[in-house]
Every structure is written in structure tokens, then in C-alpha cells.
N, CA and C atoms as a LAMMPS dump frame, in Angstrom:
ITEM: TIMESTEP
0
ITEM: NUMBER OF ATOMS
255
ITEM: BOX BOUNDS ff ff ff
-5.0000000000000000e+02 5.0000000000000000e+02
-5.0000000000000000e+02 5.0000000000000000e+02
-5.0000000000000000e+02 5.0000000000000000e+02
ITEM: ATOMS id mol type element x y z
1 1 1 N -161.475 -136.045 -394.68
2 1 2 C -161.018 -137.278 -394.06
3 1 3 C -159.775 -137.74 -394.799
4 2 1 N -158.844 -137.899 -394.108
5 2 2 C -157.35 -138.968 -394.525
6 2 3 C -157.864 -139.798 -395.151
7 3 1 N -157.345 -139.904 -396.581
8 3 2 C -157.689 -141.151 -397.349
9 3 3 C -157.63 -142.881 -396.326
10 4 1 N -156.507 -142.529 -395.356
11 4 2 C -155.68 -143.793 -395.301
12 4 3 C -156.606 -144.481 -394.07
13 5 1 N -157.178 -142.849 -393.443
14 5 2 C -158.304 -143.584 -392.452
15 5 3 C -159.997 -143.828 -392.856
16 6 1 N -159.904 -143.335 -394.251
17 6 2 C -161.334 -143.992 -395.39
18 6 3 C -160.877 -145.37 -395.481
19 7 1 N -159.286 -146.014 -395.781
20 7 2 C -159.135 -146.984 -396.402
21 7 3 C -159.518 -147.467 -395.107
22 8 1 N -158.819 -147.549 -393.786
23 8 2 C -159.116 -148.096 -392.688
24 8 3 C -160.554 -148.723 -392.141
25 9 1 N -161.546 -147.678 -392.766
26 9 2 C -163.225 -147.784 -392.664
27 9 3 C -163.532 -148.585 -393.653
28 10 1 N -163.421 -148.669 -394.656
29 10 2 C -163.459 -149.315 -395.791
30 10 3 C -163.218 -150.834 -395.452
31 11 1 N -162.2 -151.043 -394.805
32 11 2 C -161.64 -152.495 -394.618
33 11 3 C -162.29 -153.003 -393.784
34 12 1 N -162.442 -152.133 -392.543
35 12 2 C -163.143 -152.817 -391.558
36 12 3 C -164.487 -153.15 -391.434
37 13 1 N -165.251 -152.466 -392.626
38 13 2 C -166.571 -152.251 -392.63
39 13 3 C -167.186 -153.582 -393.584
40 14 1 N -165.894 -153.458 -394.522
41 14 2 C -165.979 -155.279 -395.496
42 14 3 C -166.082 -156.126 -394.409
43 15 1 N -165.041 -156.118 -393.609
44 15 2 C -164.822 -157.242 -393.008
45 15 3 C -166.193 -157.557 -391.976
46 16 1 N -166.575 -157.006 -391.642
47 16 2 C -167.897 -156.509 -390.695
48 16 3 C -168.769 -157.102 -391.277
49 17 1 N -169.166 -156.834 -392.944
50 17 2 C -170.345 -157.192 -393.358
51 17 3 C -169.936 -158.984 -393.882
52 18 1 N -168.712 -159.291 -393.805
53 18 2 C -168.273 -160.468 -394.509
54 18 3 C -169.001 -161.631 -393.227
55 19 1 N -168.516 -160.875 -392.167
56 19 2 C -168.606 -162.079 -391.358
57 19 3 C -170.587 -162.231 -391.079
58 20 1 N -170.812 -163.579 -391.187
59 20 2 C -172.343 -163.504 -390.978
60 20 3 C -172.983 -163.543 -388.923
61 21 1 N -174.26 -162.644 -388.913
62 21 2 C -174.414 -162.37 -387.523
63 21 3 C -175.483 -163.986 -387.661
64 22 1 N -175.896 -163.611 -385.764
65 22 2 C -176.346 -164.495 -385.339
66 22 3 C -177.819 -164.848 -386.393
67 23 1 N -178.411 -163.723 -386.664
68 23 2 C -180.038 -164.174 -387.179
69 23 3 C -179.461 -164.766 -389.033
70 24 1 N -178.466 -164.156 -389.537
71 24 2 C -178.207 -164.887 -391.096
72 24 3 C -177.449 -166.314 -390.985
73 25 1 N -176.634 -167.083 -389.433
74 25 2 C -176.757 -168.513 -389.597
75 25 3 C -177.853 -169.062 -388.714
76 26 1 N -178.626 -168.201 -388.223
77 26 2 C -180.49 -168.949 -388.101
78 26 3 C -180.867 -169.635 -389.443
79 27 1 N -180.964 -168.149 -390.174
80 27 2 C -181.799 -168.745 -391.523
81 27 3 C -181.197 -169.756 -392.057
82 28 1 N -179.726 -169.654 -392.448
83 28 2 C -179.259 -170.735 -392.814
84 28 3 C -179.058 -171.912 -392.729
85 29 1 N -179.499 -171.801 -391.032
86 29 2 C -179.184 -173.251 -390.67
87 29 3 C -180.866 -173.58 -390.738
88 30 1 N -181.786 -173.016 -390.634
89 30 2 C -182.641 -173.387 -391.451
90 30 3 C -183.479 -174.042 -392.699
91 31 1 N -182.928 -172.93 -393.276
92 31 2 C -182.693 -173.384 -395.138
93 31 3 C -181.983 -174.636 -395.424
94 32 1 N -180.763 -175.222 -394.501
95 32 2 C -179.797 -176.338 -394.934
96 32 3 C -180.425 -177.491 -393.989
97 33 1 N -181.391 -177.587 -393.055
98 33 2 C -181.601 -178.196 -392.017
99 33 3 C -183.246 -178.571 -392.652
100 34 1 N -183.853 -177.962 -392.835
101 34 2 C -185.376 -177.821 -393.233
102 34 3 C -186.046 -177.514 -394.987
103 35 1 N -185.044 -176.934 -395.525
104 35 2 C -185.595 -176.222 -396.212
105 35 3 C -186.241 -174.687 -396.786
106 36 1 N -186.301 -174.83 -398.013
107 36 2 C -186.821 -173.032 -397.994
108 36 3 C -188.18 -173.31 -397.454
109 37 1 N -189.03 -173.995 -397.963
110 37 2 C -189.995 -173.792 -397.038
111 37 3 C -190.415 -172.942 -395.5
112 38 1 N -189.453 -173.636 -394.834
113 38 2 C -188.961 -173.074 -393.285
114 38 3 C -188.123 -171.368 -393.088
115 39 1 N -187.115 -171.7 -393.994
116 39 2 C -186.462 -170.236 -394.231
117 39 3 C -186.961 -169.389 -395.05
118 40 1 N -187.603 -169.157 -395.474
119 40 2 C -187.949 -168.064 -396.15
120 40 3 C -189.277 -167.406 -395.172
121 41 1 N -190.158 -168.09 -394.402
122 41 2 C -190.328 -167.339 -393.298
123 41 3 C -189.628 -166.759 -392.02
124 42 1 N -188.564 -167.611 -391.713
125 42 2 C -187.792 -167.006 -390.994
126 42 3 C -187.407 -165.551 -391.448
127 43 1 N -186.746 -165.636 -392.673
128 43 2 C -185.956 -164.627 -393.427
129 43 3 C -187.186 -163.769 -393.379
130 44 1 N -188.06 -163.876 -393.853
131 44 2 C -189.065 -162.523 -393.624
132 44 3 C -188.784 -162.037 -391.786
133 45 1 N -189.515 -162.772 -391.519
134 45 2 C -189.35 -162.291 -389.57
135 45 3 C -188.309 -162.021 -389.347
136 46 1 N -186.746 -162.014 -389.721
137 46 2 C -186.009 -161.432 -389.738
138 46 3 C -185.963 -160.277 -389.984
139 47 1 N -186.442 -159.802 -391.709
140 47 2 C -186.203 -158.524 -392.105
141 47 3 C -187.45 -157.755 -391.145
142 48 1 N -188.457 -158.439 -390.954
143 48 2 C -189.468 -157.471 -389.778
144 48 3 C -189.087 -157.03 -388.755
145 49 1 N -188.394 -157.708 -388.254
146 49 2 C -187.679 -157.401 -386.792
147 49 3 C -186.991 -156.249 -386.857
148 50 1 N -186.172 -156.286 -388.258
149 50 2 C -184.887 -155.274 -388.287
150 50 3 C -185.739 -153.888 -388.456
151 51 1 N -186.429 -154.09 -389.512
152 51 2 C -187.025 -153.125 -389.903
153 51 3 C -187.898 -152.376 -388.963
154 52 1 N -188.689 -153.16 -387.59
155 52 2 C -189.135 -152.472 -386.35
156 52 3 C -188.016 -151.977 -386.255
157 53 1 N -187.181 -152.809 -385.449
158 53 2 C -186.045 -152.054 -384.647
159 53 3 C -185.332 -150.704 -385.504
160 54 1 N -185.205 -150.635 -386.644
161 54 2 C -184.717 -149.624 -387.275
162 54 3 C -186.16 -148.092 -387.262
163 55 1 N -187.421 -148.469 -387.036
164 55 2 C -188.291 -147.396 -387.076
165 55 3 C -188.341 -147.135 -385.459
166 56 1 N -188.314 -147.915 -385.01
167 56 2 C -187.876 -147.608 -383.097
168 56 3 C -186.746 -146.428 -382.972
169 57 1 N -185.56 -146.869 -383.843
170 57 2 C -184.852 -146.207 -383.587
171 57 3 C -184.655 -144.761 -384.189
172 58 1 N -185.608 -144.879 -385.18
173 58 2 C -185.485 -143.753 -385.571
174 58 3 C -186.833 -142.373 -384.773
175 59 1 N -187.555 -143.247 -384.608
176 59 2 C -188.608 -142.468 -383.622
177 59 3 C -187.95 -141.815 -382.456
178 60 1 N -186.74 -142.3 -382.198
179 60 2 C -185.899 -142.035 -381.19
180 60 3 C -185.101 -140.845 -381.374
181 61 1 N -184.799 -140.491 -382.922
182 61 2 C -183.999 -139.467 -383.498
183 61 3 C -184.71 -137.999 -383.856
184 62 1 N -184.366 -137.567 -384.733
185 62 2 C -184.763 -136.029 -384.792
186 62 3 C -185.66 -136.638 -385.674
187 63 1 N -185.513 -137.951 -386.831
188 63 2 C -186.405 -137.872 -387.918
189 63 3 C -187.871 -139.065 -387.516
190 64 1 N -188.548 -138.579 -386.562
191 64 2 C -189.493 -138.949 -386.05
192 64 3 C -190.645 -139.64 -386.728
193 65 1 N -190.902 -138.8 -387.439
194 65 2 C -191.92 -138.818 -388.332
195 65 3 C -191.835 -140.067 -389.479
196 66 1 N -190.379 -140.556 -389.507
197 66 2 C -190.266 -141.34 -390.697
198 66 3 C -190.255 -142.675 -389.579
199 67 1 N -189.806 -142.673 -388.801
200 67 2 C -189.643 -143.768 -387.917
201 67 3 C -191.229 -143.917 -387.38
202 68 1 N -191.85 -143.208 -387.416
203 68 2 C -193.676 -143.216 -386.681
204 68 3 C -194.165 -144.172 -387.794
205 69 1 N -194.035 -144.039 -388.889
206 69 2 C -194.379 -144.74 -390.382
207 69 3 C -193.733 -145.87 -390.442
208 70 1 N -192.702 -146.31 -389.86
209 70 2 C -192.229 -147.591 -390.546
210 70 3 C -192.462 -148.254 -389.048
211 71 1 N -193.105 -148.167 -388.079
212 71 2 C -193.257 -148.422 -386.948
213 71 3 C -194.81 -148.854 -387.196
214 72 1 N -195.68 -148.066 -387.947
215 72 2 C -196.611 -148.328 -388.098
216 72 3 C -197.107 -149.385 -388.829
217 73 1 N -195.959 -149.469 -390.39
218 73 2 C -196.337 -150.518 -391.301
219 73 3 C -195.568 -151.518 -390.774
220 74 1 N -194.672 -151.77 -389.876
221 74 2 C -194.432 -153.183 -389.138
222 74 3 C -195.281 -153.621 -388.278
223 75 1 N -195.856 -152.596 -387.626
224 75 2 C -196.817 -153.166 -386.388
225 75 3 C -197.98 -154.048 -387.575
226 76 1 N -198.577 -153.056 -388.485
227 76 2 C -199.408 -153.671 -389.584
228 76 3 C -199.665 -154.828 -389.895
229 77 1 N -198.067 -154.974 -390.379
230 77 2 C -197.523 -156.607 -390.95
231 77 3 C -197.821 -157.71 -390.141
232 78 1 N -196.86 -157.433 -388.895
233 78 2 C -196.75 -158.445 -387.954
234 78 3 C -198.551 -158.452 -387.336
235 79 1 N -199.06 -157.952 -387.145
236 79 2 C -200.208 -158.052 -387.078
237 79 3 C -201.266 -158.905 -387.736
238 80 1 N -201.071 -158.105 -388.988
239 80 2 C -201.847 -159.355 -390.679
240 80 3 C -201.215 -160.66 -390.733
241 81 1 N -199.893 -160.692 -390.606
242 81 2 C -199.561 -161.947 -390.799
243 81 3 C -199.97 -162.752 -389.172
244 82 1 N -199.272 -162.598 -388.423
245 82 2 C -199.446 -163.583 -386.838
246 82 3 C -201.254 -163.314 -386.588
247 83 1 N -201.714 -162.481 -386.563
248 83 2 C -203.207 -162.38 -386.029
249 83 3 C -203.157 -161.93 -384.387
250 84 1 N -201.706 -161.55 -384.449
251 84 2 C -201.66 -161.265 -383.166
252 84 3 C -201.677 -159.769 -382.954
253 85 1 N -202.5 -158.747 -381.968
254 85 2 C -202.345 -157.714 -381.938
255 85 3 C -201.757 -156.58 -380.773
């Protein structure tokens, strides 16, 4: 790879992670609105969500098997914690 189009990825990929998405000014406006109390469950159900959606997607890929497992210990979670099944 062209250094100059690493630097290009590089920049854009800062800039990408700089700017905050929709679910990190949830929490925040949470946390500044409510309290940690309030956000720090959000912020969990956040990282659950991602973390399904990331074993979804990987169940979707060649590496199946790892995505079957993290599909499983989210279903788990969200399960133990909500009581919902």
C-alpha cells in the first residue's frame, strides 16, 4: 500500500472515530441529564447490542463458529439480565 494512501486511511479513520455516533450522545445525554446511575445501564445495553450485532455478523461470515458463541453469550446476558426470553 502507498504510504500516502495509509496516511489517507489513517486520517479518515481518526476523524471517523473522533466524531461521536448516535448511541455515545444517548449515553451522554444520559449521564449529563440523569446521571450515572441511568448511564451506565444504558452503556451496558449499548455494548450488548453491538456485541449481538457483531456475533450476527459474524455467523454470517466464514468464521461461524465464533459468531455462534458470542451470539450465544449475548442471547444469555440479555436474557439473565431483562428476564426476557
Amino acid at each position: 500500500m502507498d504510504f500516502s494512501l495509509w496516511l489517507a486511511f489513517v486520517a479518515a479513520s481518526t476523524a471517523l472515530l473522533l466524531i461521536p455516533g448516535p448511541t455515545v450522545l444517548l449515553v451522554l445525554a444520559y449521564a449529563v441529564g440523569q446521571g450515572r446511575r441511568v448511564a451506565v445501564p444504558t452503556a451496558l445495553g449499548v455494548a450488548t447490542g453491538d456485541l449481538k450485532a457483531a456475533g450476527e455478523g459474524l455467523k454470517q461470515s466464514t468464521v461461524g463458529t465464533v459468531g455462534e458463541a458470542v451470539s450465544t453469550v449475548t442471547n444469555t446476558t440479555v436474557t439473565a439480565v431483562s428476564g426476557v426470553g
